[in-house]
Every structure is written in C-alpha cells, then in structure tokens.
C-alpha positions in Angstrom: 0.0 0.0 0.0 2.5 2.6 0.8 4.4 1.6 -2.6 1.0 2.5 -4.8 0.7 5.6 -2.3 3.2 6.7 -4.2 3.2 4.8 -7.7 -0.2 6.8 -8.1 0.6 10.3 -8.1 3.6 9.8 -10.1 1.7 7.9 -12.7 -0.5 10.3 -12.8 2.1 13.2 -13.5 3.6 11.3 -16.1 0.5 10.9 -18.0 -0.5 14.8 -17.7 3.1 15.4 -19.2 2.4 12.8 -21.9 -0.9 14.6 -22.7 0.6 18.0 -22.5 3.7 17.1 -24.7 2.2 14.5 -27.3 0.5 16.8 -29.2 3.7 18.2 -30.1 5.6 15.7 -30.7 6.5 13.4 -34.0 4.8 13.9 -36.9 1.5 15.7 -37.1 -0.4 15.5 -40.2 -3.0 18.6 -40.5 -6.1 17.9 -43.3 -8.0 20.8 -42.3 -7.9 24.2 -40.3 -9.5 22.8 -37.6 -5.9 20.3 -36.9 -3.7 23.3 -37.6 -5.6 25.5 -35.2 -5.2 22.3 -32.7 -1.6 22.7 -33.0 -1.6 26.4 -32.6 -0.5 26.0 -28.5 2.7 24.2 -29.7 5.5 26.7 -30.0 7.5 23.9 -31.5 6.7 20.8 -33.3 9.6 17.9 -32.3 9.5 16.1 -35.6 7.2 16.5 -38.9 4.4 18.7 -39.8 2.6 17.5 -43.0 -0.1 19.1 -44.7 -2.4 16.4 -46.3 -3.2 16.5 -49.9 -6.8 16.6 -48.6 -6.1 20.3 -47.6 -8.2 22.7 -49.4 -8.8 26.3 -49.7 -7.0 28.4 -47.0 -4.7 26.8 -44.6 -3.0 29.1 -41.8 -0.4 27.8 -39.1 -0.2 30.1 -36.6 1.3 29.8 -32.8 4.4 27.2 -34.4 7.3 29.2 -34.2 9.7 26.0 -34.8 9.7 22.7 -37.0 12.5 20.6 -35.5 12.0 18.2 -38.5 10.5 19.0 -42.2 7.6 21.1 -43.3 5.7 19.4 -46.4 2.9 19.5 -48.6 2.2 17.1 -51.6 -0.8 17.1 -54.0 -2.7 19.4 -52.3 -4.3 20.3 -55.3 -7.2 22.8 -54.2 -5.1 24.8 -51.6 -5.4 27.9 -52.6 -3.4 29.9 -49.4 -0.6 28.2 -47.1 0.4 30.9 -44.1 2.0 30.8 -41.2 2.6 33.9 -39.0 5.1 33.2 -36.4 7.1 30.1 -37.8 10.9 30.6 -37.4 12.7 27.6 -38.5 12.0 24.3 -40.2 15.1 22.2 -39.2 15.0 19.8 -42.2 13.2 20.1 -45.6 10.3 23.3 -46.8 8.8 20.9 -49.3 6.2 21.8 -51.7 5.1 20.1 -54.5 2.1 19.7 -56.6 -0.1 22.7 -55.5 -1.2 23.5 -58.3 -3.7 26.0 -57.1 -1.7 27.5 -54.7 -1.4 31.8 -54.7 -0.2 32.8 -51.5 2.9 31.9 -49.5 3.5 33.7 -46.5 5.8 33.3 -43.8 6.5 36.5 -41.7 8.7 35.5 -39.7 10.8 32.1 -41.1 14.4 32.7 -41.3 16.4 29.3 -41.5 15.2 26.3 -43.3 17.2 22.9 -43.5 16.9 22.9 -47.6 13.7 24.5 -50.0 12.5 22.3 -52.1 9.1 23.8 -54.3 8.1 21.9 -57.4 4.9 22.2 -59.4 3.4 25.5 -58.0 1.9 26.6 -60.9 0.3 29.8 -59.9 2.4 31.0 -57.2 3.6 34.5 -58.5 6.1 35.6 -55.4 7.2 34.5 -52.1 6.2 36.5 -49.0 9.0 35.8 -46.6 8.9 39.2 -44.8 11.8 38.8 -42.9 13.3 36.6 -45.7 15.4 33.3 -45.4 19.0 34.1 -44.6 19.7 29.7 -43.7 19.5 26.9 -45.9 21.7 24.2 -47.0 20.0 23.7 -50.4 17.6 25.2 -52.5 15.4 23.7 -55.6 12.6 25.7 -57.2 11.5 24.5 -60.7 7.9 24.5 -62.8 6.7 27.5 -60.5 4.8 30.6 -61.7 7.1 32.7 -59.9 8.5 36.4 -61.3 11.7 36.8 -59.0 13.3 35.0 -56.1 12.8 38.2 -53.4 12.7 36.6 -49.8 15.6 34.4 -50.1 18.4 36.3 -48.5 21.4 33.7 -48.1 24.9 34.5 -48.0 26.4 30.7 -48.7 24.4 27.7 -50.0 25.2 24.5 -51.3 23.1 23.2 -54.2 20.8 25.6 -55.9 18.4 24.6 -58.9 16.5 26.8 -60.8 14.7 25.8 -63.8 11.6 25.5 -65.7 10.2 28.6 -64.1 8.5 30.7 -67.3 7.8 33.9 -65.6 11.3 34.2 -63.9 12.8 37.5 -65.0 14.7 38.8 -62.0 17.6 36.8 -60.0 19.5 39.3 -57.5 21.0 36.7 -54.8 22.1 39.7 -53.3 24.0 38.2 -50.3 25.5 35.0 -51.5 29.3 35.0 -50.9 29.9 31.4 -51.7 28.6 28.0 -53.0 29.8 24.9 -51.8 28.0 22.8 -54.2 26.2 22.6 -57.6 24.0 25.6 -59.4 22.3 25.0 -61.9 19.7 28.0 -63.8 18.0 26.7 -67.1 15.0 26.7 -69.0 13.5 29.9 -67.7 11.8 32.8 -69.2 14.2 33.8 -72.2 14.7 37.3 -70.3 15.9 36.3 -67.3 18.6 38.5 -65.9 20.5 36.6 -62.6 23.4 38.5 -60.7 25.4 37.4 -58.1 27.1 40.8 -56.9 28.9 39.7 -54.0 29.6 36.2 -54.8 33.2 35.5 -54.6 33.9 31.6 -54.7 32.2 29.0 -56.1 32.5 24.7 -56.9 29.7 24.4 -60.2 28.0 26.5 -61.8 26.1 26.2 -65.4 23.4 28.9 -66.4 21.4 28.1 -69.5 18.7 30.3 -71.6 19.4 33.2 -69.6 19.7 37.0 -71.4 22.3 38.1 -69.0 24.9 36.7 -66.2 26.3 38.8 -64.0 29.4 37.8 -61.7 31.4 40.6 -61.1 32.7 39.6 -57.6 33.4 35.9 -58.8 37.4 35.2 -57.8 37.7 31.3 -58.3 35.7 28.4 -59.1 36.9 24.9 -58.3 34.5 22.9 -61.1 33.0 23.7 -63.9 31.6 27.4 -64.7 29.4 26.7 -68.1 27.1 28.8 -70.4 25.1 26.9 -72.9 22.5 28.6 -75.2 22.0 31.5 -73.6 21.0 35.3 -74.9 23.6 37.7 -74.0 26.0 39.3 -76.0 28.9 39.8 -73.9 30.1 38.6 -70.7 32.7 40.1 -68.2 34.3 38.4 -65.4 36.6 41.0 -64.0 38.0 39.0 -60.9 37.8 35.6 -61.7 41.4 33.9 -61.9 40.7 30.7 -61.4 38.4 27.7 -62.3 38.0 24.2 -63.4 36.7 23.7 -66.4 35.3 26.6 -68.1 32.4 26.6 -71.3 31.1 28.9 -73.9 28.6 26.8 -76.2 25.9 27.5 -78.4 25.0 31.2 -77.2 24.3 32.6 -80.8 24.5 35.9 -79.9 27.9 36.1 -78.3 30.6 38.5 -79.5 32.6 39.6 -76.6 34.2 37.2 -73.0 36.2 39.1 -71.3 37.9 37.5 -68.1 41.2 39.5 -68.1 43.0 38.3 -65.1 41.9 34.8 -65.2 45.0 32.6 -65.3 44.2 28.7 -65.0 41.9 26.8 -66.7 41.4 23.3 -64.3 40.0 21.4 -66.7 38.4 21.7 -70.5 38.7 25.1 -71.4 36.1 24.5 -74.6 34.7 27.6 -77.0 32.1 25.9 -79.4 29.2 27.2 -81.9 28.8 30.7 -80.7 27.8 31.7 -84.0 28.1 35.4 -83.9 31.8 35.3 -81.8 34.6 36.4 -84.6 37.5 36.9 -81.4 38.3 35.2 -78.8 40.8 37.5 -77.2 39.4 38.3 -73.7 42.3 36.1 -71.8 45.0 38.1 -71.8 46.6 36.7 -68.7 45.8 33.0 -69.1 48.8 30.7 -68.2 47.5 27.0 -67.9 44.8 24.6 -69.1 45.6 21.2 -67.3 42.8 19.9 -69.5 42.5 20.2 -73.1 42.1 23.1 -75.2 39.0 23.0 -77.4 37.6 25.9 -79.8 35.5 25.5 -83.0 32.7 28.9 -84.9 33.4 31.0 -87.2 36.1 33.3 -85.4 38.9 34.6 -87.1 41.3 36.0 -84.7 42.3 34.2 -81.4 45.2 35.7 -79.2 46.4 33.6 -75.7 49.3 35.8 -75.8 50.1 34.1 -72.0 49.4 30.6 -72.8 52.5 28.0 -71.2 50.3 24.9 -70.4 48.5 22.9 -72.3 48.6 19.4 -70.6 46.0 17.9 -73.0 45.1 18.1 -76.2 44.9 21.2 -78.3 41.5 21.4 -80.9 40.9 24.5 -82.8 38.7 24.4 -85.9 37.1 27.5 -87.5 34.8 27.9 -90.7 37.0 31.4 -90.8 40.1 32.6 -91.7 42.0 32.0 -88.5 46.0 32.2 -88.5 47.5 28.6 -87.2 51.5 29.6 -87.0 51.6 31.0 -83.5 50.0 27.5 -82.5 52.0 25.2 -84.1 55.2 26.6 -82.6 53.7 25.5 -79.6 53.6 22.1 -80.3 55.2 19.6 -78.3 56.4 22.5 -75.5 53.4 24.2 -74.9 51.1 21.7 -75.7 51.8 18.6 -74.4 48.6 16.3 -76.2 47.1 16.2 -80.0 47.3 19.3 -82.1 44.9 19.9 -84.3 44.6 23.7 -85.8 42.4 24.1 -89.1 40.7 26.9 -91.2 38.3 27.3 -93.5 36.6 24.8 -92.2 32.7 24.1 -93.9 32.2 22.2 -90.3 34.4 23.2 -87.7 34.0 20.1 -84.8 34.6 19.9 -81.2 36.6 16.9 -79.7 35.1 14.0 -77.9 31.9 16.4 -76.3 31.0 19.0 -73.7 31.8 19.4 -70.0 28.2 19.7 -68.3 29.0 17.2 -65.3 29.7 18.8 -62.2 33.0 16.8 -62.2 34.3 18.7 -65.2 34.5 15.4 -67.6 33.1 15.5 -71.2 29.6 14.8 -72.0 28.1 13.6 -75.2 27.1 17.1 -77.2 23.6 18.2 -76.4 23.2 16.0 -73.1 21.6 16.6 -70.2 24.4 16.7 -68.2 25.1 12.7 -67.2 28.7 11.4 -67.7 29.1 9.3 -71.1 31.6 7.0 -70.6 32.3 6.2 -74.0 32.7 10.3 -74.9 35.5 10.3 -72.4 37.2 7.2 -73.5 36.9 8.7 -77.5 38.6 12.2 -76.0 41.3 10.0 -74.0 42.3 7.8 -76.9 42.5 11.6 -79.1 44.4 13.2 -76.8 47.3 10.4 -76.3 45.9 9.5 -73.1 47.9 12.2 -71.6 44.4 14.5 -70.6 44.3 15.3 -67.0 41.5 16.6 -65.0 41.7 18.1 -62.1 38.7 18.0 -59.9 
C-alpha cells in the first residue's frame, strides 16, 4: 500500500506530461484548419508537420514558431493559401510540391530552413518571406509561376536549382558569398537576368537560356563554370582567376568574354558554336589549361598571348580565316597532347563532347548533363591519353 501511495501520483504526473507534450511531438499530419488550429498552442513541433493533400482552400499555421523536422505539402491540389505567421525555423526540408492551385505563400517570420524544395506551383507568382530566409543548406525551385526569387536572402548555399520557371525575369541573390555545391539555372523565361554581386567563390556553376549573367565579384571556381545557349551578347568576369573547367557553347548571340586576369583553366577550357563570336581574345593573362584546349565557330582572330600549359590536347577548328603559325610553334612545349589547328573549315568540330557534369568530364554534345563514358574514353584515346583533369 504505501508503494502504490506513491506509484499513483507519479503515474498520474507522467500521463499529464504525456498529454501535455504528445501533441507536439512526432509527426502531425494537418487535413484541415481545424488540426492546424489544434496545434496552434505548440510553440515547437519535435519532428514533422505534413499538410495532407486533402487540404483545401485556405490553410494558416499560426502559434508554431519552430519545425524541428520537415515542413511538407504534396498534391494538395485545391489549396489555394498556405500561411504561417510566427514560424521561425524548419530544421530539415520546406517541401512543396504539386499545389497547383496554390497563390499565397507567406511566412513573416521564417528565417532558416534545413533545404527549400518547391516543385509544381503553378500559380504562385512571389514569395512572401517578410523577414526573408537568410539559412538553408540547399535550394530547388523549378515549374513554378514565380516572377523573381525576393525573400531568399542567403549569403552561402550549397546546391541551388533553378529551372523551368517561365515567368522568372529577375535573379539578384544579393548576399551569396559562396557555394559549396552545384548551381544549376535553365529553362526559364528567355529574359531572365541573374546577378550574383557579392559572390566570390564557387564549386559548379552552369546557367542556360538566360539574357544576362552577372558575376562581377566571382574570384575562383573549383568545377566547372558553363554557359550553354544563352541570350547575352557579352560577358565580363573582372575577378575571376581561377576555375575548373570553363564553357562557352551554343550562345548565338555572343561577341565579346572578357575574363582579363583569369590565369588557369582546371579542366576543359572549350569555346564551341557561338555563331556570332569572330575573337576570342578576352584572356590576356591566361597561363595554364591542365585539360584540353577545345575551340571551334566561325572566329577569325584568337590571341592567348600568356598561354605556357597545355597538358592535354589542343582542338581548334574554324569555318573562318584563322592564322594557325603562332600555334604550331607551340607544339610539343606548350602543348603537351594532339594538335589539331584548321581553317576554312565548312564544319568546324569539337573533340570527344562538352563538359556539363559537375566533375568537369566530357559529355556527349547536347546531353543533359550525365557522364558518357564512351565520350571520355573517344577524347582519351584523341588526346594520347595524356588529358588530365583536375577535380
């Protein structure tokens, strides 16, 4: 008797706290707004919060001010508004996908997010992060509606894909110092403008269909820095002296790159089909391409006047009238692989494929990025088995 005396009272403690903590605990899935405004006493949420694809109409989360875990939403197909007034942080995944309906996102207060992931939000024009997201380790947004990225304020990230967004116009990642890991922008509306102004060091980068990139703090890559069929005429990269391997392909209204204090070329330094470039004479400074050298268009003037390292091999084919002497002298010194140098061309041809990988490695021309194995064993076997890349 005098063990239950006190086996009573405790048990009964312990199941108060179980009643007053489970409803805030592991993952809570909300249908309607009558679940969310259950949850509107818990300050945080230890583990998931899932909005059922049931969810319809307007859907606010208010009281949460923390999501230890993920925030999701799939299918929802008829929710129209998705709020949340004092939510700070979502420790893992923001994922939305499939809200087709879906007009109004707004988050006041949320600041740091583990990684955004939105997909399929076909009529979401903006996002209304007041205070605007300053945290996150990763960040996918493709097939939206939306007109700009305003409310995402980071200063480093790791991934970041942009694509298939038709009315995106305006990129200004304002704060972003440096990326860690992969960026990829394609496949958006045709007058897309994206600037990085503070941006200083990066590992990947590729930007596709784009009418202008601007990187005018950019110092050093470490992979691949790529622009494939995009609009702009010219591009400058005052600071950057350094990357793996750098491309210019298929952007038919090219006439001007400019990077005049790059000096190494880690990788594939390939110019290819930019129809309307006649120079390329923007490298004054350049000293080494560890990879292989590989230029074909219509140009008819090409100047490395720094050039000392060549490691691979050495492709240059133009449908204009293009001087080869300077080259050839460097044959065998200079440049260590194949030599190939040839004008008047009727079909000038890159060697082996394109870099699009974020390891730098060639791709099969016109791929969507995967490794082709048998593309890299052609360039190897061209190049004398001597190309290095340095990753």
């Amino acid at each position: 008797m005098g063990f239950l005396k006190y086996l009573v009272p405790a048990l009964a403690v312990a199941g108060l706290a179980a009643a007053q903590d489970g409803p805030c605990k592991g993952t809570k899935t909300v249908q309607n707004q009558g679940d969310a405004t259950a949850l509107a006493t818990c300050s945080t949420i230890s583990g998931d919060l899932v909005v059922a694809s049931q969810a319809a109409n307007v859907l606010a989360l208010d009281g949460i001010k923390h999501i230890t875990g993920s925030l999701s939403c799939n299918g929802a197909r008829n929710l129209s508004s998705l709020t949340a007034d004092q939510l700070e942080t979502i420790g893992d995944d923001f994922k939305l996908s499939g809200l087709t309906l879906l007009n109004t996102l707004q988050f006041d207060s949320l600041t740091e997010v583990g990684t955004i992931d939105f997909e399929a939000l076909s009529q979401l024009q903006q996002l209304d992060f007041k205070k605007g997201v300053v945290k996150a380790t990763k960040v996918r947004i493709t097939n939206t509606y939306l007109n700009s990225l305003t409310g995402i304020e980071l200063k480093t990230v790791g991934d970041m894909d942009v694509s298939n967004n038709p009315r995106l116009t305006q990129v200004n990642v304002d704060d972003i110092v440096n990326i860690t890991g992969l960026v990829t922008f394609s496949a958006n509306n045709p007058d897309l403008k994206i600037t990085f102004p503070k941006l200083q060091t990066a590992k990947n980068m590729t930007f596709r269909n784009a009418s202008e990139v601007e990187l005018p703090s950019l110092k050093t890559t470490d992979g691949l820095l790529g622009f494939y069929s995009n609009y702009f005429s010219t591009f400058v990269g005052p600071n950057l002296t350094s990357t793996g391997s750098l491309v210019f392909t298929d952007n038919a209204k090219l006439t001007n790159i400019s990077l005049p204090v790059l000096e190494t070329v880690k990788g594939v330094f390939q110019i290819a089909n930019n129809t309307a470039l006649k120079s390329v004479d923007g490298f004054p400074k350049l000293k080494s391409i560890t990879g292989a050298l590989d230029f074909s268009g219509n140009f008819s003037k090409v100047d490395l006047p720094s050039l000392k390292e060549v490691r691979g091999g050495f492709n240059m084919q133009s449908s204009g009238t293009l001087d080869c002497d300077g080259f050839s002298k460097l044959r065998g010194n200079v440049i260590e692989g194949t030599y190939t140098c040839r004008s008047g061309v009727s079909d000038p041809q890159s060697v082996g494929g394109t870099p699009t990988s974020a390891d730098s490695k060639p791709t099969k021309k016109g791929g969507a990025g995967a490794v082709n194995p048998p593309a890299i064993m052609s360039l190897m076997a061209l190049l004398g088995g001597i190309l290095h890349f340095t990753l």
